[in-house]
Every structure is written in C-alpha cells, then in structure tokens.
C-alpha positions as CSV (number, residue, x, y, z in Angstrom):
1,X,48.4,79.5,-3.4
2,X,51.5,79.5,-0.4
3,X,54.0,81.0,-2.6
4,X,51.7,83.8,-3.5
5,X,51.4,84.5,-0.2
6,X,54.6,84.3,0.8
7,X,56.0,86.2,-2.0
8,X,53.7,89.7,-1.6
9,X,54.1,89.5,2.1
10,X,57.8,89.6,1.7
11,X,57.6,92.4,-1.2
12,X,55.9,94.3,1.4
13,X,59.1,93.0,3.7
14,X,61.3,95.2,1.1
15,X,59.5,98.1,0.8
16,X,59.0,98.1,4.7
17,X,62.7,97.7,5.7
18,X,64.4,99.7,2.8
19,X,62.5,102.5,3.9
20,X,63.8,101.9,7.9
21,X,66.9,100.3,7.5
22,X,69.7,103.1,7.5
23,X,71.6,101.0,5.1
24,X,70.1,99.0,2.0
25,X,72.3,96.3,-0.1
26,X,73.9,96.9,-3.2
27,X,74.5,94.8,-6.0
28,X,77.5,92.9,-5.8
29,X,80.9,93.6,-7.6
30,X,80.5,90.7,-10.0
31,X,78.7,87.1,-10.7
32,X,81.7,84.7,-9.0
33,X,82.2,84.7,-5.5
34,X,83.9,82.6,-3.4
35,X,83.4,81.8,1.1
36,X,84.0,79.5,3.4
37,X,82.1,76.9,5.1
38,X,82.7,74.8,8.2
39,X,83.0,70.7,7.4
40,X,79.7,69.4,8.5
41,X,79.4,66.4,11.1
42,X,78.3,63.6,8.5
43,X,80.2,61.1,7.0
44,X,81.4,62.3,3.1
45,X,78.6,60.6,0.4
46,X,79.4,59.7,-3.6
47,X,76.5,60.9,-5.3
48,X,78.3,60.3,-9.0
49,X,76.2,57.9,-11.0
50,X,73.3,57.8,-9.4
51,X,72.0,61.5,-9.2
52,X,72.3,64.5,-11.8
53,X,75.4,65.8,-12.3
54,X,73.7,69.0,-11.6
55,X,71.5,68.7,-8.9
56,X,69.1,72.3,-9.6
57,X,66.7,72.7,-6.6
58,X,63.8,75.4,-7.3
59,X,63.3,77.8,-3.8
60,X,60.3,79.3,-3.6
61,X,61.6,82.9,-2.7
62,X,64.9,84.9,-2.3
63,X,67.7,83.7,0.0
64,X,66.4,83.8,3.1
65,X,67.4,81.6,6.9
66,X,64.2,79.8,6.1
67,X,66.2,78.2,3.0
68,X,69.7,77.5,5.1
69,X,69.7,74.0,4.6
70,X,70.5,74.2,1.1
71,X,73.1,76.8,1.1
72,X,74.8,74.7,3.7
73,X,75.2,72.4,1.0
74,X,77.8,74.6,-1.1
75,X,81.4,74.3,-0.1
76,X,84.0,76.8,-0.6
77,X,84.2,77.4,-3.8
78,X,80.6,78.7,-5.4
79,X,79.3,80.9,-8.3
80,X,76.6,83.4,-8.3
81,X,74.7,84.0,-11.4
82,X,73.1,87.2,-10.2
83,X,70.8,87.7,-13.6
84,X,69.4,84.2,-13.2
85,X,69.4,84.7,-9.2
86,X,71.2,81.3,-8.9
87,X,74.3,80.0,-6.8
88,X,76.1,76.8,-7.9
89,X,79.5,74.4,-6.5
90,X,80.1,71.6,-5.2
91,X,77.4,69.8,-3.4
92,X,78.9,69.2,-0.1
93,X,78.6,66.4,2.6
94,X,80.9,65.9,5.4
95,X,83.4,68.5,4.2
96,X,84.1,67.0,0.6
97,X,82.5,67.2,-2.6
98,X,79.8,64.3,-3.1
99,X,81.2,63.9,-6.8
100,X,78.2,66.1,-7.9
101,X,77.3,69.8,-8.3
102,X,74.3,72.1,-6.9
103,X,72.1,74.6,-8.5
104,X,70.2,76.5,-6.2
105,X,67.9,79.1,-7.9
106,X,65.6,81.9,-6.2
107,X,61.6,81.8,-6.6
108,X,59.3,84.7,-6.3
109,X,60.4,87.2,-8.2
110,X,63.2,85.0,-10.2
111,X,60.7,83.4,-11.6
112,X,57.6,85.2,-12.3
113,X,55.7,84.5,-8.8
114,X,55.1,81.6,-10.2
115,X,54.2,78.2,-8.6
116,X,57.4,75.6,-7.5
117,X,54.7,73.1,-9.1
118,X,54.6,75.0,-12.1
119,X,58.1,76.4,-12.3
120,X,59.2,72.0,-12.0
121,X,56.7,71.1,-15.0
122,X,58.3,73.8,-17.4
123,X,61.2,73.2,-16.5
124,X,62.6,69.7,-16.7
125,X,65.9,70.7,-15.5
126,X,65.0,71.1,-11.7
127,X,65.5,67.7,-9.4
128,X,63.7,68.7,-6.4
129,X,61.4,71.9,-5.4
130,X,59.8,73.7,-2.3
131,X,56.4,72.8,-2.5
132,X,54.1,73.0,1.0
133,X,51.5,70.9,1.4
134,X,48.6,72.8,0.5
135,X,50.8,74.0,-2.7
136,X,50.9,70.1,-3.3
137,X,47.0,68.8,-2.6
138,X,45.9,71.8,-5.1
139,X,48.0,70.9,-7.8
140,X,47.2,67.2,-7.8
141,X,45.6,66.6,-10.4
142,X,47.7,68.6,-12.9
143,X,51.0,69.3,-11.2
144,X,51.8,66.5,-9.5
145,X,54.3,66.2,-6.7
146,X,55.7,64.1,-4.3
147,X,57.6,65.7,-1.3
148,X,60.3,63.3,-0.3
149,X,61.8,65.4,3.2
150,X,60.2,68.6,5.1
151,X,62.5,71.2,5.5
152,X,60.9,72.2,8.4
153,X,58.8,70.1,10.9
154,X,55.6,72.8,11.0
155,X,54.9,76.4,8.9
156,X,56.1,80.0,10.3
157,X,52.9,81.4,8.9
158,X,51.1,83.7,11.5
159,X,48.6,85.8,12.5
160,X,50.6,89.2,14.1
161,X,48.6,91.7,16.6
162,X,49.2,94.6,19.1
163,X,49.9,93.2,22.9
164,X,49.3,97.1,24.1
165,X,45.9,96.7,22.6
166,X,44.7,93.6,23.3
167,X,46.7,92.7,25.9
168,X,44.2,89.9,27.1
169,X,44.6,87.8,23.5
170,X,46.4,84.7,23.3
171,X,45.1,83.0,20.7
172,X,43.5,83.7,17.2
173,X,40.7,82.6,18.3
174,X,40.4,85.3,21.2
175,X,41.9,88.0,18.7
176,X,38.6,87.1,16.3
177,X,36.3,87.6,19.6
178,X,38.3,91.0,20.2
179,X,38.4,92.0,16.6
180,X,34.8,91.5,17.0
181,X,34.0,93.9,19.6
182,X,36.5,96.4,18.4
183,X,35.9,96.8,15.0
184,X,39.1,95.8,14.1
185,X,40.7,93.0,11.2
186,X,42.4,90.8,10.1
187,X,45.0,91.8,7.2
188,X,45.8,89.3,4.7
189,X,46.4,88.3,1.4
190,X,43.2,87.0,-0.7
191,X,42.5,83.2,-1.7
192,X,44.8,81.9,1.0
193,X,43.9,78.4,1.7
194,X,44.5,78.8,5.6
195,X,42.0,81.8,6.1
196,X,39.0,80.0,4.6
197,X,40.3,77.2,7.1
198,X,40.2,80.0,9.9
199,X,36.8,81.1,9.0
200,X,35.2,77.8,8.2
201,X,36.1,76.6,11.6
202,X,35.0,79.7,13.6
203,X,38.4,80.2,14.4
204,X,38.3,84.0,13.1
205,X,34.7,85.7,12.2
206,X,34.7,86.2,8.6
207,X,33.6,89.9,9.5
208,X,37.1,90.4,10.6
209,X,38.7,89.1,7.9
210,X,39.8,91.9,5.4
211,X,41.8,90.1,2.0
212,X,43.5,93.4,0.8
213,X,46.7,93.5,2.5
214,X,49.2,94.5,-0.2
215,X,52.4,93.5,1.6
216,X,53.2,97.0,3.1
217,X,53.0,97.5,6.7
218,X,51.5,101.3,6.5
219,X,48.2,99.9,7.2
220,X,48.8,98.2,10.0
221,X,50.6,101.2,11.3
222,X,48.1,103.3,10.8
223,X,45.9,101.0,12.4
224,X,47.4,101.7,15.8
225,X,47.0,98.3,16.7
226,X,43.4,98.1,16.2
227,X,43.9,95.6,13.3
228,X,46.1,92.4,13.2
229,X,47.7,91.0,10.2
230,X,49.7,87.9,8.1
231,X,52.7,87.1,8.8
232,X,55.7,84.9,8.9
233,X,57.1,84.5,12.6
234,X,60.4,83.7,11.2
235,X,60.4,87.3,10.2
236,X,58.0,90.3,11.1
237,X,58.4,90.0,14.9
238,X,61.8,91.5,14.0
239,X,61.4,93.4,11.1
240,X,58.6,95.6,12.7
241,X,60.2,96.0,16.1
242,X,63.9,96.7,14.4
243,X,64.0,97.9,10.9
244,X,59.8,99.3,10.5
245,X,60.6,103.0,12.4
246,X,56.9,103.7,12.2
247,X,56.3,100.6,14.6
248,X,59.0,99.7,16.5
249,X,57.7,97.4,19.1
250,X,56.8,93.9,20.2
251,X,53.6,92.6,18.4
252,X,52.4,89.2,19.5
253,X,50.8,86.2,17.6
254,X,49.9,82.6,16.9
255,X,50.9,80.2,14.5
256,X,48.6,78.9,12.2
257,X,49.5,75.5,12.7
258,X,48.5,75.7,16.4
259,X,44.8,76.1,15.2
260,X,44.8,72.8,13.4
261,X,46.0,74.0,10.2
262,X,49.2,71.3,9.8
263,X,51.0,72.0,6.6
264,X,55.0,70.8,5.9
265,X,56.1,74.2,4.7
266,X,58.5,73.9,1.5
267,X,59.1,70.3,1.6
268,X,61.6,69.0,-1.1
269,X,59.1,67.4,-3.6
270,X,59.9,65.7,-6.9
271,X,57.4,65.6,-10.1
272,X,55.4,62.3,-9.2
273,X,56.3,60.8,-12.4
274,X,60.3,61.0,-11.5
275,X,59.9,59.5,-8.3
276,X,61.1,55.6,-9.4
277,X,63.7,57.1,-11.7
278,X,65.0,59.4,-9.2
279,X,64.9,56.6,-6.2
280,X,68.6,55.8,-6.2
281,X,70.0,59.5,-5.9
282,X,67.5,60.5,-3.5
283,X,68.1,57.5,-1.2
284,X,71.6,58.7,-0.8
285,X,70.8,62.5,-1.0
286,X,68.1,62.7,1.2
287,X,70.5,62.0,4.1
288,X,72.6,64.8,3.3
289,X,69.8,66.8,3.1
290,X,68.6,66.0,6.3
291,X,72.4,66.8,7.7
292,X,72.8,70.4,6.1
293,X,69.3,71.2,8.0
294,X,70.9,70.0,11.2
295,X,74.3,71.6,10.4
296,X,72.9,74.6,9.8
297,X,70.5,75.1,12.6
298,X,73.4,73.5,15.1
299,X,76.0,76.3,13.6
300,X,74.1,78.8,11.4
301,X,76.8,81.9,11.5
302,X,78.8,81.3,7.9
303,X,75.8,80.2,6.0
304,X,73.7,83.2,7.2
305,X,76.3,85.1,5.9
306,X,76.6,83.9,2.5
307,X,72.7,84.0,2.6
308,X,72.9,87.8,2.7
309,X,76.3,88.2,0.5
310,X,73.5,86.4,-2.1
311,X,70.7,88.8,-1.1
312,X,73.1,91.5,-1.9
313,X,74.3,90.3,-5.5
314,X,71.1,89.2,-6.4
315,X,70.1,93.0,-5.7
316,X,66.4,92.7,-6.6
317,X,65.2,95.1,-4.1
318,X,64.9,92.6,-1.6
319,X,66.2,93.3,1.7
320,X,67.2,90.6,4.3
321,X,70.7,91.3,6.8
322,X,72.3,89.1,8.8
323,X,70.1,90.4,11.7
324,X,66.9,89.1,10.4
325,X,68.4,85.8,9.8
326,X,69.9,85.3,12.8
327,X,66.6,86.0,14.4
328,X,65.1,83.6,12.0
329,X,67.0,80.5,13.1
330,X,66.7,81.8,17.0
331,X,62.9,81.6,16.5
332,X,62.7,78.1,14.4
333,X,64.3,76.4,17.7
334,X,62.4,78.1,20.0
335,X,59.1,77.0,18.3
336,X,60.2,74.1,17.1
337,X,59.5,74.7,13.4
338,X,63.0,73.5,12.6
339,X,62.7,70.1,15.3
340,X,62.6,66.4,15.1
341,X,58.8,66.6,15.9
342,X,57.6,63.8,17.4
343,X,60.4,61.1,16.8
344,X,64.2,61.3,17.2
345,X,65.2,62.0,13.5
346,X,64.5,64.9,11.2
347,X,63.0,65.2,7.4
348,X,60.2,63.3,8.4
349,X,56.4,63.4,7.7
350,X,52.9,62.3,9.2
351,X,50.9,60.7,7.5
352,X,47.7,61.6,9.4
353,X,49.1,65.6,9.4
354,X,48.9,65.1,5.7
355,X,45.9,63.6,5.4
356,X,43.9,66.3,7.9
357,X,45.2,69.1,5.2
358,X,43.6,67.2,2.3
359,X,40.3,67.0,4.3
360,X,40.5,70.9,5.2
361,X,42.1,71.8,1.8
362,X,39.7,69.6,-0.5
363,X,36.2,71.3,-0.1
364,X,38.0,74.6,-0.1
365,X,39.9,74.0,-3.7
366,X,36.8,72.3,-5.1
367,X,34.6,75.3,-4.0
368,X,37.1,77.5,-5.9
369,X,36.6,75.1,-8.6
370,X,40.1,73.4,-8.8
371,X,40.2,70.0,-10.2
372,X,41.8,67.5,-7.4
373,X,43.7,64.1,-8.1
374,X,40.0,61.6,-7.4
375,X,40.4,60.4,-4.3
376,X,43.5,62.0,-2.9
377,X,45.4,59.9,-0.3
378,X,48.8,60.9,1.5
379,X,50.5,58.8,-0.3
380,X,50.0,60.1,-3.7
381,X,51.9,63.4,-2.4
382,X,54.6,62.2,0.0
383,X,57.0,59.6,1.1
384,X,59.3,58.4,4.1
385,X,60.9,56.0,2.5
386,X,64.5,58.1,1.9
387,X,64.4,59.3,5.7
388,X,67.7,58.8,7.5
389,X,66.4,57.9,10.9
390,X,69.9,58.1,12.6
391,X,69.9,61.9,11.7
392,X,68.5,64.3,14.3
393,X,68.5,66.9,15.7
C-alpha cells in the first residue's frame, strides 16, 4: 500500500532530522491563525451551489511541499484545528473567495495510517482524496475511486545509493548488478507494490532486496554506503546531506518511474459512486485546482511558509522546515514531477500509463490475494473530462 510506504519512511524522516536539526518545531500558540497569500493569476470562480459548502480534501500525510497545491487554495484568513490536524478558509481562486470553504486535513498519522481509500468510505464528509494509482487499482473492487486531476505528472519515489561507492551506477538496474557483487541491499519497506515490480522484471535481484527498513536512516549509515535504500527524491537528497549529521553528503538515485513503473502519485480521486453527483462542482473546481498547482510551483515562497507554520502547530513530532520544502519544489521542476508532461496543460492523465500499472499491479495484488474490480480498465479509475486545457504550466 503507497501510503504505508510513504508514511514510515517519513516517520523515519522525524526521528532522522529531530535528532540533526539544531532546532525542532514547537507546537503552536493556539488553533486560529491567520497569513497572507499572493492573488493567483486565474480568473475568480463561484463555486456556491454547485460544490459543498465545505469542500474537505483527505492528504495522505502531514503538510509537506509535495501537498502545496492545496494550501495555495486558502486565502488570508484560515483556521488551524491542530487536534484534528486540519486547516480550513476560504477556498481561493484568483484572489477572492469562490463562495465556498476548504477543509484540508493531514493523513498518516492523523488518521491512523490508514488508506485515503479507506479514510473517504468511512468518512462521507471528504469530497476529494490523494489516492496514487496503485493505491487505486488495489482497492477496486472494494474501495472504489476515480481520480479526477494528478497532482503531480510522475511519483518522487526512489531508490537512494552512495556515489563514493559505486561511483560507476546510474541506474537501478546497474545498482542491482553492483549490489550483487558487493554484498550489499536494498532497504525498503515490505509489500510495496513497486519492488515486486523491480524484482519481477529483473530490474533489482531479489537477493538484494532486504524489506525491513523501519524508516530510520541508522542502517543505511552504518552501512557505509554498501547498501542503498527507499526514498522520496522530493526529500532525502536533502535531509541526509543537511539535517542527518551522521551522513552528510550527496547520495545519488533513480526514480522508479524511469524503470517503467508509471504511477500518478496522489491524484485527487472521488468515491466512484459520487462521480455523476459531484460532476458539476468538479467541472468548475478542477480548474482551480489545476491553477493553485501552477501558482504554487511558479511562486512557492508564502505557501511553503504556511506549510511549515502548520507542521509546527500540528506538533506531531514531524519535522519539515522551510529548507526542505524549498528543496522540494526546486527538485519537482527539475525532474519534471510537477510538469505538463507531454501536452501543454497540467492535471492530466494517460490512459495507456494507467493501464501499464494495472497490467504490472494486477498479478502482483492477486498473488497477495486481493480481490480486483473483474476486468479493470482505465476508465473505471480515472477521468479527463474536468481538465482545463488552457492551464499550464
């Protein structure tokens, strides 16, 4: 399951940089906060009558850069419920209020380390949810979802290794053969979807694959760069070269997606069933959706720093500064995970993308004995048909 993943590699992320960082957040001085945001470039929308009053979107983790287009959404005036790990206002577009509001609530922790999927079914209340597209093709059957715009264009997940000691690897691929020889592994977290990918395709040895990484970076430290591990390249690179003292260097890596692994990371998904009732917000909401992602990569300074004023309140014992955010957005333009992709507009999906992850995901899922929808096409887990194709990056 991604959010698994996700979620203990970044409790590993807290327990890595509170111990290096000089300086850990505190909790914040109360629940109601207030900040600034610049007026965005698009054109102000009336969402009143035809979406939620309360539009709640379900994040899959703590506030973090790889979430900015939805903070970009709040205006000046918003309110943090740090107990619930939620920030709500106005639900901006073009610098004024679209008539509605915005609920924008924490996963992970928040809610249990439980699925979006899940977290959307129990909870009527939520309108949209992060759910990436392995998340979606393995809850099918019994959770299903239909992502309506990707938040990013490919996944930040990665496979991290020492450049000092294999200076000669450029790919996964060559780290496996390497691994190999050296009697090094892999590090990752167990039942992830994209390592039986890696393995089943030769890609990585299954001999090098070791599925007990617990989200702290000691063993890899330890390792002296014999062993490689999971990552996310929005955020380690940094994190080990800045705020991990034991490290503190470069590591290299690869995306996964570059191996043929094609996932929409977090895309904003509906339940399937809501899809026809929901039609008429998301027609006009999906735009401004796609703006705030532009907005914010374009200009990403006062967001980032209402990202960490949440981290801060929320004061769960995760740690994320200004530092590592700013990275983050540095690193989604320079490998295009936050891009148009292949066409001038963003938000987008491909079909045949989607359709390669349910032919690698399927076997895996049924081997693990997870019911699938019966024949599973693309179109039973996204659609197009809200994309804005005049907004682009």
């Amino acid at each position: 399951m991604h959010l698994n993943t996700r979620g203990a590699m970044a409790i590993g992320l807290t327990l890595a940089a509170a111990a290096a960082l000089t300086a850990c957040s505190s909790s914040g001085s109360g629940d109601t906060t207030t900040g600034s945001k610049a007026t965005t470039a698009s054109a102000a929308v009336d969402l009143s009558g035809v979406c939620p009053a309360n539009v709640v979107i379900q994040t899959d983790w703590n506030p973090e850069a790889d979430h900015g287009h939805l903070y970009q959404l709040l205006g000046s005036n918003y309110t943090v419920d740090a107990s619930k790990k939620s920030v709500s206002g106005d639900l901006m577009s073009g610098g004024k209020s679209t008539g509605v509001k915005v609920e924008i609530r924490a996963g992970g922790p928040a809610i249990g380390y439980a699925s979006v999927s899940s977290q959307m079914y129990q909870d009527k209340s939520i309108t949209l949810g992060y759910v990436t597209t392995d998340e979606a093709v393995q809850n099918s059957q019994k959770l299903p979802t239909t992502a309506v715009m990707a938040e990013n264009d490919i996944s930040p997940q990665m496979i991290m290794w020492d450049p000092k000691t294999y200076p000669k690897v450029k790919t996964i691929k060559e780290l496996g053969t390497a691994l190999e020889k050296d009697g090094g592994v892999v590090r990752y977290f167990g039942g992830a979807a994209y390592m039986n990918y890696l393995i089943g395709n030769d890609i990585l040895p299954k001999s090098t694959t070791d599925g007990s990484y617990d989200g702290t970076p000691s063993k890899f430290v330890v390792a002296k760069g014999k062993d490689a591990q999971q990552g996310f390249a929005t955020a380690e690179p940094y994190i080990y070269k800045n705020e991990v003292q034991a490290w503190g260097k470069d590591v290299k890596f690869q995306l996964v997606n570059d191996t043929g692994y094609p996932i929409y990371p977090e895309a904003m998904s509906v339940r399937t069933g809501d899809l026809t009732k929901l039609s008429p917000c998301l027609k006009k909401l999906v735009p401004v959706l796609q703006q705030a992602d532009v907005d914010y990569i374009t200009s990403p300074a006062t967001t980032n720093k209402l990202i960490t004023d949440l981290v801060t309140q929320y004061n769960n014992g995760w740690v994320y500064d200004e530092g590592v955010a700013n990275y983050a957005v540095k690193e989604m333009k320079k490998l295009k995970i936050a891009s148009n992709g292949d066409n001038a507009y963003v938000g987008d999906m491909d079909s045949s993308r989607i359709q390669k992850v349910i032919d690698v995901d399927t076997p895996i899922y049924k081997a693990s004995g997870t019911v699938l929808k019966p024949d599973l096409k693309p179109s039973d887990i996204f659609t197009n048909e809200f994309i804005d194709k005049s907004i682009g990056f």
